[in-house]
C-alpha positions, 0 to 999 in steps of 0.5 A, spaced: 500 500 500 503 507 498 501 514 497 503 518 491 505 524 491 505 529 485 513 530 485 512 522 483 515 520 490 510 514 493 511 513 500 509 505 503 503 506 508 499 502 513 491 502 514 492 504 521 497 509 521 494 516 518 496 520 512 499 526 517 503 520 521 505 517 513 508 524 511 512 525 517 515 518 517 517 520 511 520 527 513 514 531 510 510 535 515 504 539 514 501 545 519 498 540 526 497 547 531 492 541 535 498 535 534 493 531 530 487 532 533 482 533 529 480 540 532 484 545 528 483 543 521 490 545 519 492 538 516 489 539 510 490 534 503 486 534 497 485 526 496 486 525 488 484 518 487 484 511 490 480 509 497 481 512 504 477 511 510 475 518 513 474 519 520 472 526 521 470 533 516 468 537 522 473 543 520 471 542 512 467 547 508 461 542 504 466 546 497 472 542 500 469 536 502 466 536 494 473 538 492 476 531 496 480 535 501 481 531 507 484 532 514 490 528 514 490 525 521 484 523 520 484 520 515 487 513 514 489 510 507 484 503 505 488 502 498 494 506 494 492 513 494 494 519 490 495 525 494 496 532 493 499 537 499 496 545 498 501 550 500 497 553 507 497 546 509 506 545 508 509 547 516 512 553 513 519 553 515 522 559 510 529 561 513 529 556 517 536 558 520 538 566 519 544 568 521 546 575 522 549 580 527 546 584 532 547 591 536 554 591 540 551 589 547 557 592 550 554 597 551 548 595 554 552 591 559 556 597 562 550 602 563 547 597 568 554 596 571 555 589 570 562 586 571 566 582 566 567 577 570 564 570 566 563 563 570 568 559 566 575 562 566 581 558 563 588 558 567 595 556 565 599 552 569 606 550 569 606 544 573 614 542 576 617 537 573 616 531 578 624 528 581 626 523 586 626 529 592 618 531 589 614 525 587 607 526 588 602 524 583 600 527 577 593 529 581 597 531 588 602 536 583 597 539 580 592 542 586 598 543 589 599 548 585 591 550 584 592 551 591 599 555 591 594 560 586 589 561 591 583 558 588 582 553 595 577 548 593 577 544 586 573 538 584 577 534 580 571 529 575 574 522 575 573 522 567 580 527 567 584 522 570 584 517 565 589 521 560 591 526 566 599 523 565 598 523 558 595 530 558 602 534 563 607 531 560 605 533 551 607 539 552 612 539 557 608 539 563 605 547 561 598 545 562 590 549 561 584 547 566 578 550 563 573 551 570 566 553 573 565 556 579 559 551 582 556 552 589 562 556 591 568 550 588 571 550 582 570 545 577 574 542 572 570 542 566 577 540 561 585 540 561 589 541 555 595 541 554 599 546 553 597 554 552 590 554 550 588 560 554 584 563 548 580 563 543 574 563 549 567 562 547 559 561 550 554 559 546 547 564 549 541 559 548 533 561 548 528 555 547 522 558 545 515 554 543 516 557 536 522 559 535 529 558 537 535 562 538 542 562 538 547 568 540 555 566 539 559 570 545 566 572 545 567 571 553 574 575 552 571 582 551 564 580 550 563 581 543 556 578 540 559 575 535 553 571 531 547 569 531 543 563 529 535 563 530 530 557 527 523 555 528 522 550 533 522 544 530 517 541 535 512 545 531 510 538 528 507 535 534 504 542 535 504 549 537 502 550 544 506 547 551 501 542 553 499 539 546 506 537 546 506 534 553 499 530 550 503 527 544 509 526 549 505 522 553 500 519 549 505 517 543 510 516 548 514 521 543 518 523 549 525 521 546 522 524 538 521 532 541 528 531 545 531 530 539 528 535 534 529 541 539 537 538 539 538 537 533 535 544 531 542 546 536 546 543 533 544 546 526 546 553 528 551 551 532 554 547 526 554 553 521 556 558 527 562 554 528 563 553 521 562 560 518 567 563 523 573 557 524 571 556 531 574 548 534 569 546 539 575 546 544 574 553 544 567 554 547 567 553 554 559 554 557 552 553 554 547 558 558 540 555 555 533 559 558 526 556 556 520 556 559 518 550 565 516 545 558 521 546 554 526 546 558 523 539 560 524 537 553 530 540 551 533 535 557 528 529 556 524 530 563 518 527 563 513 533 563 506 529 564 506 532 571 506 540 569 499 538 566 496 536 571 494 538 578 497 541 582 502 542 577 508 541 579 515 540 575 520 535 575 525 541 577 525 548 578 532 549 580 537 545 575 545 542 576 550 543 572 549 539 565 554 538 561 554 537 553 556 530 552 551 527 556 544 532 553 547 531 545 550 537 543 556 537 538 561 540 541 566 538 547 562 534 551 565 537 558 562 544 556 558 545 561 551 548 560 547 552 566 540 551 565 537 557 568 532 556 574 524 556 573 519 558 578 514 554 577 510 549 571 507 555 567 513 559 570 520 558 567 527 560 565 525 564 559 522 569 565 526 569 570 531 571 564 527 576 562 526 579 569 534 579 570 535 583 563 529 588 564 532 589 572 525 590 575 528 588 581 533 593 581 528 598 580 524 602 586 518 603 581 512 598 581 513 595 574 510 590 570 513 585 565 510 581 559 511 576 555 505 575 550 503 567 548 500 562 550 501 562 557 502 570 558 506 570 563 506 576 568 510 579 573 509 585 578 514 587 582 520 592 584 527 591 588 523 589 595 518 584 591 516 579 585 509 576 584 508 572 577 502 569 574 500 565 567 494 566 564 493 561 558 491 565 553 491 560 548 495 559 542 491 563 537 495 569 536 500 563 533 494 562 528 492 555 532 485 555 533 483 560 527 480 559 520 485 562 515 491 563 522 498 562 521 506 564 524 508 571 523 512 568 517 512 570 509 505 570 507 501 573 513 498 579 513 500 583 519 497 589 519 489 591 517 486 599 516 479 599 515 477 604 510 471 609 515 467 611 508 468 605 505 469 600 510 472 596 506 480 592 509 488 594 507 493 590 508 499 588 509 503 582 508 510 579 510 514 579 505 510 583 500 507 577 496 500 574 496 496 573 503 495 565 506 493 566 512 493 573 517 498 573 523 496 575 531 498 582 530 493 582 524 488 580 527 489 584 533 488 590 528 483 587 524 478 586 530 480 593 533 479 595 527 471 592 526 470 595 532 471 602 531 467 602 525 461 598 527 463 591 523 463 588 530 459 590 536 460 590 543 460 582 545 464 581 538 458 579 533 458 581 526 453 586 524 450 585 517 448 590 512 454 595 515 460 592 509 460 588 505 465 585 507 460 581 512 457 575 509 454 569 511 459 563 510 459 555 512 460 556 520 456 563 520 457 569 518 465 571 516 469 578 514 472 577 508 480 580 509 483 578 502 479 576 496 483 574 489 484 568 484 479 564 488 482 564 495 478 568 500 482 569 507 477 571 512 476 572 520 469 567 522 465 570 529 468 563 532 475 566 530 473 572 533 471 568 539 478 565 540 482 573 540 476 575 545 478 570 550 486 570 549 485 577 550 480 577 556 485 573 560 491 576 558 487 582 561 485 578 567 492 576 569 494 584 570 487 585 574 487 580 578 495 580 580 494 588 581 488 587 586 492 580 589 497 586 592 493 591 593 494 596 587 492 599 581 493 600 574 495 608 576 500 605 580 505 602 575 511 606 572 512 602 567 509 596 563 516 592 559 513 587 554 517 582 551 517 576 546 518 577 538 510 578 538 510 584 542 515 588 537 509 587 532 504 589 536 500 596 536 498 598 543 493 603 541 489 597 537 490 592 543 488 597 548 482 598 544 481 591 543 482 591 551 488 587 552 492 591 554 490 597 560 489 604 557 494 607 561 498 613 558 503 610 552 509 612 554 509 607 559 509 601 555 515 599 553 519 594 548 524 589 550 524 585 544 527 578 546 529 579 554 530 571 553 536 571 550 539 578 553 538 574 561 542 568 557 547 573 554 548 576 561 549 570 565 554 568 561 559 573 560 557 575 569 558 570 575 554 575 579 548 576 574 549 569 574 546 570 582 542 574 581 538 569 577 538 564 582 535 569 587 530 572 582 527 565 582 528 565 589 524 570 590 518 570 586 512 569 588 507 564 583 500 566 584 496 560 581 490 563 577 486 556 575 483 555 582 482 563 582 474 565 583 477 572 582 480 570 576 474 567 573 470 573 575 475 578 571 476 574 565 468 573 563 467 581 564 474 582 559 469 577 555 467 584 552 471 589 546 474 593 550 471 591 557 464 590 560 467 596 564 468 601 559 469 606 565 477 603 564 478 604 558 477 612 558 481 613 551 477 608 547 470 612 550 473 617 547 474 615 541 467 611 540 465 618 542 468 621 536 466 615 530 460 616 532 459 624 532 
């Protein structure tokens, strides 16, 4: 039994394996936001000829089902089958590795005050020959001469011993330890022979859900040197946190997103090393932040717990790791310092993110932000840190949405309604034609609905304002782009989705204020952070209600506070600290078991709120459409 492709390549199948799981054993992925569900209607295929038992066409217009599409994971091959992929449905991965350089952060690091001082150092030692009078060991020699250096403590792995005697005596006993202060030691993580104190370089490392990057360091001067970023190849298994942790579990597929999310590090690692002639020798430490799943996964730590209550991590604090033992292709003695989480939906990434932005070192109340699935939000000053996550959903990534997709080529990012007209402008990454709309274009769409009456209130479309609004399979819909047969167009349940990301986003800032005691009129500053957040129009996601109606000069973007927290902690053993006690510190208020919340959320149900007292801007703004 195969399918056939019309590139003419034929892949041999089984009845009781779906067509989506077909294809990715063979290397070809399509688009699974729901990892292969049923429920978000991504995977589609059209079915050319041949027989096919087809489970479920709940997310396929009667024109598709008459056309032959199909949902790949739901449906299993009977017999030989000729396929055919249509292009929205290919996992876009265009540009998967970009390469390129960035600002110089020097800068950065000593308008905050930070101490060149990294974690790792490489010392150069001169060992006296031994002799009859001086017959120590090999290992005695060299901590005695560690110790007459004054660095008191040192840890000596068994593994160096193996080829210590070899080691001392290749380059007439002048020898470099490489070592990393842990838990007030030193720890030898490599010993070469000879002089090998430079070159010296750190890899900084984000795990996002989305993406991945990846910052080449000189440790010497702490020049950024490159950089590498990529889409998570997890992305197969689906969009969110948690259905990966279901195909982990269900599929027992632990090991699978381990190794895709290694094997994308090990790319751009390989094509940074190889673009600037660096030996793996020669890079000394990993820092690697993430949130508390992905951070699970990139160690292959059972994350089934995270899900389920009360939702506790296999760890929050992480040891040392070293290169060899997780799978990254470079010396395996390369140590990797994994930055701490704080709790299940509470991770690295955001401890990284508060240590770069330095809302614990400020006097002012400030909030931070970090917009996607989970919406994690922290409150606080230098006295005190309270975080929360409210699960937004992964609709802003385009899961969950009709025509939705990644910020990539082909999205429409941003939307202008006409006022006379009422008809939409857009505009398309990559300037080409649309495929689909991205979460900052559908922020500016439905904000945009609403300032001109396409959409009221509670998020309906009204009929006989544009005609743009018609009435479609799943209801009535707003036609964004329409051209060569393929409409793109945002339904009332996608507009469902945005208004119930958007409500609990609200939610989390309101409730996290009221828990200690505070309001919106008492936060200095609003720092939001992620690759979202740099797209994103605040005045449109006041409008829509997502964010507070606040003066805008108090919302400021960080972009990737990520990678910068993981940059600083490997060029500084005291930023290093201060992530540890960041973590420490922080207090995680769980929001799912808050009546509070609830409350909150139903009433952010509403563009921009059931309270529109709030949102002063945006009444005054209605006030001056409607005059």
């Amino acid at each position: 039994m195969k399918i056939s492709l019309p590139s003419g390549k034929s892949l041999s199948v089984s009845p009781d394996i779906s067509i989506l799981e077909s294809l990715e054993r063979e290397g070809i992925y399509l688009t699974s936001s729901c990892g292969g569900k049923g429920t978000c209607g991504k995977c589609k295929v059209v079915l050319r000829s041949g027989s096919a038992k087809v489970y479920s066409t709940i997310k396929l217009t009667q024109e598709e089902i008459r056309k032959g599409y199909a949902l790949a994971c739901q449906t299993f091959p009977e017999g030989d089958l000729s396929i055919e992929i249509p292009k929205e449905s290919v996992l876009t991965l265009e540009g998967r590795v970009a390469v390129g350089m960035a600002k110089d952060l020097r800068a950065f690091i000593n308008s905050i005050g930070v101490k060149m001082e990294p974690p790792t150092e490489r010392i150069v030692l001169k060992l006296p020959p031994p002799s009859l009078n001086d017959n120590i060991s090999d290992l005695e020699r060299l901590k005695r001469e560690i110790f007459a250096r004054g660095l008191g403590c040192l840890r000596v792995p068994f593994r160096f011993l193996t080829n210590l005697a070899d080691t001392v005596r290749k380059k007439d006993w002048q020898i470099t330890l490489c070592v990393i202060e842990d838990a007030g030691c030193y720890e030898i993580t490599n010993i070469f022979p000879g002089n090998r104190k430079s070159p010296r370089y750190g890899i900084a490392i984000d795990i996002g859900t989305t993406t991945i990057v990846v910052y080449l360091v000189d440790l010497i001067d702490g020049t950024l040197i490159d950089i590498a970023s990529t889409y998570n190849s997890q992305i197969r298994f689906g969009d969110d946190v948690i259905t990966r942790i279901v195909h982990a579990v269900e599929h027992k597929a632990l090991r699978s997103l381990n190794k895709a999310v290694i094997t994308d590090i090990n790319i751009m690692l390989g094509l940074l090393r190889k673009n600037h002639r660096i030996s793996t020798d020669s890079i000394d430490n990993i820092v690697v932040a993430g949130n508390t799943t992905m951070t699970h996964l990139f160690l292959g730590l059972d994350p089934r717990a995270i899900r389920e209550e009360p939702y506790i991590p296999t760890a929050n604090s992480l040891p040392l790791a070293f290169a060899g033992e997780l799978g990254i292709k470079v010396n395996p003695n390369t140590p990797v310092h994994i930055f701490p989480c704080v709790a299940s939906y509470v991770g690295g990434d955001i401890v990284s993110g508060i240590l770069a932005s330095r809302i614990h070192k400020r006097q002012e109340l400030c909030l931070f932000i970090d917009i996607g699935t989970n919406g994690e939000i922290v409150l606080g000053n230098s006295e005190w840190l309270v975080a929360v996550a409210c699960s937004a959903g992964p609709c802003f990534e385009g899961s969950g949405i009709k025509h939705g997709m990644r910020a990539t080529e082909g999205a429409i990012e941003d939307v202008r309604i006409d006022p006379i007209t009422l008809e939409p402008a857009i505009k398309v990454i990559g300037n080409g034609a649309p495929t689909g709309i991205c979460g900052s274009g559908m922020i500016d769409l439905v904000a945009e609905m609403f300032l001109r009456g396409v959409l009221n209130q509670k998020g309906r479309l009204q009929k006989g304002g544009s005609r743009m609004v018609r009435e479609g399979e799943d209801g009535l819909e707003f036609v964004v782009y329409s051209e060569n047969g393929r409409d793109i167009v945002l339904i009332e349940p996608d507009i469902e989705n945005i208004i119930r990301a958007k409500a609990a986003i609200y939610a989390g800032f309101s409730i996290l204020l009221k828990e200690v005691g505070y309001t919106f009129k008492d936060v200095h500053k609003v720092y939001i952070a992620g690759g979202f957040g740099k797209f994103l129009d605040v005045d449109k996601a006041v409008i829509l209600g997502m964010l507070p109606d606040i003066p805008r000069e108090k919302f400021e973007f960080l972009g990737n506070t990520s990678i910068l927290g993981a940059y600083l902690s490997l060029l500084s053993r005291k930023m290093r600290e201060e992530a540890e006690e960041i973590a420490r510190k922080m207090t995680y208020l769980e929001l799912s078991v808050s009546r509070s919340f609830m409350e909150e959320y139903v009433s952010g149900l509403f563009i921009p709120h059931t309270n529109i007292e709030a949102f002063p801007t945006v009444k005054k703004l209605l006030n001056q459409v409607k005059s």
